[in-house]
C-alpha positions in Angstrom: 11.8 -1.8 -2.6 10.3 -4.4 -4.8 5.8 -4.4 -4.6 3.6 -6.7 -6.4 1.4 -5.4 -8.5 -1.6 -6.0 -7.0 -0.7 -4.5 -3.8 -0.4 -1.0 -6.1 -2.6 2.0 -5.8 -4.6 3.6 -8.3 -2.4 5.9 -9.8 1.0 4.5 -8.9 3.4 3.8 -11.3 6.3 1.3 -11.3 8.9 -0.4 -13.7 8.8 -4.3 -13.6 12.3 -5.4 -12.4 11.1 -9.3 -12.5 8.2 -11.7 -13.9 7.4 -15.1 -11.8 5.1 -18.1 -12.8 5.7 -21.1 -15.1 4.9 -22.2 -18.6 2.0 -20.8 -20.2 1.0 -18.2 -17.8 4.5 -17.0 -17.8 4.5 -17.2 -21.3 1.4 -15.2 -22.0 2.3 -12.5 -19.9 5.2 -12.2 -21.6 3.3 -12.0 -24.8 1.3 -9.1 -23.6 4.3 -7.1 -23.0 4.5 -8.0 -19.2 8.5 -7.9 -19.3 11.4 -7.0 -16.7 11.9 -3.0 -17.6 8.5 -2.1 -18.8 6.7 1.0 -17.4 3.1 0.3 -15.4 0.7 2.6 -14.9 -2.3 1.3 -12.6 -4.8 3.0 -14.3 -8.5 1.0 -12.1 -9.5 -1.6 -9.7 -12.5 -3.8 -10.0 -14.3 -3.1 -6.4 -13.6 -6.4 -4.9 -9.7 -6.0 -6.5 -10.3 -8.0 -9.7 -9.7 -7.3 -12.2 -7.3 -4.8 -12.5 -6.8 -2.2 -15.6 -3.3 -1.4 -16.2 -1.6 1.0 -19.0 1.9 -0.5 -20.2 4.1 0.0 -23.3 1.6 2.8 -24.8 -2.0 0.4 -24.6 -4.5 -0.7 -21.7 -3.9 -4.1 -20.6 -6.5 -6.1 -18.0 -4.8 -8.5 -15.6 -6.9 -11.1 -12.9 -5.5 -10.4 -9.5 -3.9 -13.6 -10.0 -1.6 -12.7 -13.0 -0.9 -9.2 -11.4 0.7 -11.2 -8.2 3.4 -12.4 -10.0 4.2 -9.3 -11.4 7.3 -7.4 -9.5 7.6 -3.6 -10.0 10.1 -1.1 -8.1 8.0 2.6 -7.4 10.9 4.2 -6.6 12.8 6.8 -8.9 9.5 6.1 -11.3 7.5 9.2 -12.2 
């Protein structure tokens, strides 16, 4: 079952099966290592939900609640 990633828990990890958006935002994401078969690791939430602190490909990576919507992720079979 495919989650955003905003709608993760602290704590959950997932591995991104698919990236939406257009043009630059897509782009930068991209460029931050935000790419279909990447592990997350939701590492903190802001108290209102943004931003949100996320570890992926080995460094800590900030995301607005915004970006993190557009980022797919499937929990399952992740440890």
């Amino acid at each position: 079952m495919l989650k955003r990633l905003d709608e993760f828990q602290i704590g959950e990890t997932g591995l991104i099966k698919k990236v939406e958006g257009e043009g630059r935002l897509r782009r930068r994401l991209f460029d931050m290592g935000v790419t279909p078969g990447a592990t997350v690791y939701l590492r903190k939430k802001a108290p209102l939900g943004d931003p949100l602190e996320v570890t992926i490909r080995g460094y800590e990576l900030t995301l607005r609640k915004s970006e993190a919507s557009l980022v797919y992720l499937d929990s399952k079979g992740v440890n």
